[in-house]
Phi, psi and omega in degrees: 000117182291146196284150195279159191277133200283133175299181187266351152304326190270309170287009188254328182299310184280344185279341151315302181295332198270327199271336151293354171269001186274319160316308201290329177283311146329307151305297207282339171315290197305316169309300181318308177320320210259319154265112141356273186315006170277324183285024175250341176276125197297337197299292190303325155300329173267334191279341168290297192324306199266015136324309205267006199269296190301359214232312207277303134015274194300279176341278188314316178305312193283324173281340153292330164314309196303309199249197187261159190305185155255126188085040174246159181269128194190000000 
C-alpha cells in the first residue's frame, strides 16, 4: 500500500531540506573539484551518494504532491 502524500507543511520543509541539501552538495562538488586528492577518500564518495539519494528524495516527494491521484480528471 503506497504511503499517504505528505500535507503541504511537511512538503514545503521537505522541499526546503532538499533544496538545501542540493546547494550544499553542489558546494562541497565544487570545493572538491579543485583538489583531486579529496577523491581518494571513500568517506567523500558516500557523502556524495547520500546527498545526492537525499536530494533525490525530497524531488520524488514534491513531484508526488504535484501530480493527480489516480482517477482523477483534469
Amino acid at each position: 500500500m503506497p504511503e499517504p502524500l505528505p500535507d503541504r507543511a511537511s512538503d514545503g520543509a521537505a522541499s526546503s531540506a532538499s533544496e538545501l541539501m542540493a546547494r550544499l552538495t553542489l558546494s562541497a562538488l565544487e570545493r572538491a573539484s579543485a583538489d583531486p586528492a579529496v577523491w581518494r577518500e571513500p568517506v567523500v564518495h558516500r557523502a556524495v551518494l547520500v546527498s545526492g539519494l537525499s536530494v533525490l528524495m525530497g524531488s520524488l516527494v514534491r513531484l508526488r504532491a504535484d501530480l493527480p491521484g489516480p482517477g482523477s480528471v483534469d
